[in-house]
C-alpha positions as YAML, in Angstrom:
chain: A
units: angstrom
residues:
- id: 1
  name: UNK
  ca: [-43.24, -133.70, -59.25]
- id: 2
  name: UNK
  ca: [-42.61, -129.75, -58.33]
- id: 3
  name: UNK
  ca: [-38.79, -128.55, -58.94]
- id: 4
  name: UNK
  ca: [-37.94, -129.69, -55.35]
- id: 5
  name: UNK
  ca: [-39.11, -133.66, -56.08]
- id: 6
  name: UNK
  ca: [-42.42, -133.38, -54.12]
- id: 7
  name: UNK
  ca: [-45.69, -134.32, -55.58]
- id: 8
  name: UNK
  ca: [-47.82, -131.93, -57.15]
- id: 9
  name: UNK
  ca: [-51.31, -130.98, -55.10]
- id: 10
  name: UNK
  ca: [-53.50, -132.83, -58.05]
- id: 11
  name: UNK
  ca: [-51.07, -136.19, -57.69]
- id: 12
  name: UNK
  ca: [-51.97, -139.49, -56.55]
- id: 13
  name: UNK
  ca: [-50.44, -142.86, -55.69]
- id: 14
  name: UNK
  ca: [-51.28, -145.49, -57.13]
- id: 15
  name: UNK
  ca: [-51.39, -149.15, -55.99]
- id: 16
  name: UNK
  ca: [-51.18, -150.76, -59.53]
- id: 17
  name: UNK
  ca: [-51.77, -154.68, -58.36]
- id: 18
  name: UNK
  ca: [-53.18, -154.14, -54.90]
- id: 19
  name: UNK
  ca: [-53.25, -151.99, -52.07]
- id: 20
  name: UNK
  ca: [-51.51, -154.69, -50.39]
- id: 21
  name: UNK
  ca: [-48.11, -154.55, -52.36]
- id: 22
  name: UNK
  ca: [-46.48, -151.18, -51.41]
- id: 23
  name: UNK
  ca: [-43.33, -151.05, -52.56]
- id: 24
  name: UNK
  ca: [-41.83, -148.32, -55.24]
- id: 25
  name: UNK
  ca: [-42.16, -151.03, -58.25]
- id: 26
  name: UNK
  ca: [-45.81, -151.58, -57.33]
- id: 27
  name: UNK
  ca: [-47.52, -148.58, -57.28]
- id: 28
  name: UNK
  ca: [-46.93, -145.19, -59.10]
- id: 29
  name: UNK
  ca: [-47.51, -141.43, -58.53]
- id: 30
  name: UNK
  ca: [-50.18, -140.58, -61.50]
- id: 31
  name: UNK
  ca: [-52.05, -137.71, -62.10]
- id: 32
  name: UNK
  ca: [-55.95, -137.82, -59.43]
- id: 33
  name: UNK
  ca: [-58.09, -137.70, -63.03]
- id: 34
  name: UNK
  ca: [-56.23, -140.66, -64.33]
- id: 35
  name: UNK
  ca: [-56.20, -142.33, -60.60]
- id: 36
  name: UNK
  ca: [-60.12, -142.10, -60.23]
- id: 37
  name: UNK
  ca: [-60.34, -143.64, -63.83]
- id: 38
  name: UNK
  ca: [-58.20, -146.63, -62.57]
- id: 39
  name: UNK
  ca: [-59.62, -146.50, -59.36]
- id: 40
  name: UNK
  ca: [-63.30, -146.84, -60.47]
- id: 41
  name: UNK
  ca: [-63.19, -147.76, -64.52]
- id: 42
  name: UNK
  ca: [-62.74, -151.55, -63.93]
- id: 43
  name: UNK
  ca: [-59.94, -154.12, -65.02]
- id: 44
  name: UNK
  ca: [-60.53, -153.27, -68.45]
- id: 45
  name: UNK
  ca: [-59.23, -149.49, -67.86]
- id: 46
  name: UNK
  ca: [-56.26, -150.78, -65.86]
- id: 47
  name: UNK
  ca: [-54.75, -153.78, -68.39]
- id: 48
  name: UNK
  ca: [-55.05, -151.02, -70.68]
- id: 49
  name: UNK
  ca: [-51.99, -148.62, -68.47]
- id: 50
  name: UNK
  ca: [-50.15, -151.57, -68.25]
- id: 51
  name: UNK
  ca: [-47.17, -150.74, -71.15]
- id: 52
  name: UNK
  ca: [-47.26, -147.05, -69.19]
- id: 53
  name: UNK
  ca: [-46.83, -148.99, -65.99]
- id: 54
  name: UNK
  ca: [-44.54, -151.18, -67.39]
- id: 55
  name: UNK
  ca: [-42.57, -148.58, -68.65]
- id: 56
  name: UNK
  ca: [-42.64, -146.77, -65.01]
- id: 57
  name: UNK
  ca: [-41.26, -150.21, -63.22]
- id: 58
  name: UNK
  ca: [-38.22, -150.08, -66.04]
- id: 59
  name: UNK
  ca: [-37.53, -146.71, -64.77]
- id: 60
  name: UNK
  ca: [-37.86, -147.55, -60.74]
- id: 61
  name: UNK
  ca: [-35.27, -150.39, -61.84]
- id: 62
  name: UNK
  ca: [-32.95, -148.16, -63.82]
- id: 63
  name: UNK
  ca: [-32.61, -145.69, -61.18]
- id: 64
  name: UNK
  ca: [-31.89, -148.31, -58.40]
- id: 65
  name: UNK
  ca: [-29.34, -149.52, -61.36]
- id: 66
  name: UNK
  ca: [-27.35, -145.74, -61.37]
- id: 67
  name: UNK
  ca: [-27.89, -145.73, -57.50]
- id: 68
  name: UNK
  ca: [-25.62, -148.98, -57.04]
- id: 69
  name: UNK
  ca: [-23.22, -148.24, -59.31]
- id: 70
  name: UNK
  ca: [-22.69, -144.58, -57.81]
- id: 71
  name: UNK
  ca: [-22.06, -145.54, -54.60]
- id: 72
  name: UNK
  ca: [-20.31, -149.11, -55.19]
- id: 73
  name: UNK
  ca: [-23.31, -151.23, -53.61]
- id: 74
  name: UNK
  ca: [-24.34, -154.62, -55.02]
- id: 75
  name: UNK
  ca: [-27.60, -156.20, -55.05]
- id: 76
  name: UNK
  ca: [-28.96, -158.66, -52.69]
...
């Protein structure tokens, strides 16, 4: 992301599961090299991102966390 929270020219999303499931936790904003390796290296490539994937959920989760407890909102 640039200073003002926009994605960089070179970025792409990501659709980690399928195109299908489009919300926050299932894609990711990666870098267009490592999105045409997904994209066209096979399931092999992509089990392989899974920990950094997993690791980009926890933080998608976190932030929603800080979100609700800084303006007082509980989860449905």
């Amino acid at each position: 992301l640039t200073e003002a929270n926009r994605p960089v020219a070179s970025a792409a999303f990501d659709h980690f599961f399928h195109r299908g499931l489009n919300k926050p936790e299932h894609g990711w904003l990666i870098c267009g090299a490592c999105h045409a390796e997904l994209t066209y290296g096979g399931y092999l490539i992509r089990f392989l991102r899974m920990p950094e994937f997993r690791a980009f959920q926890g933080a998608v989760f976190e932030h929603r966390r800080q979100e609700r407890a800084r303006t007082g909102d509980t989860p449905e």
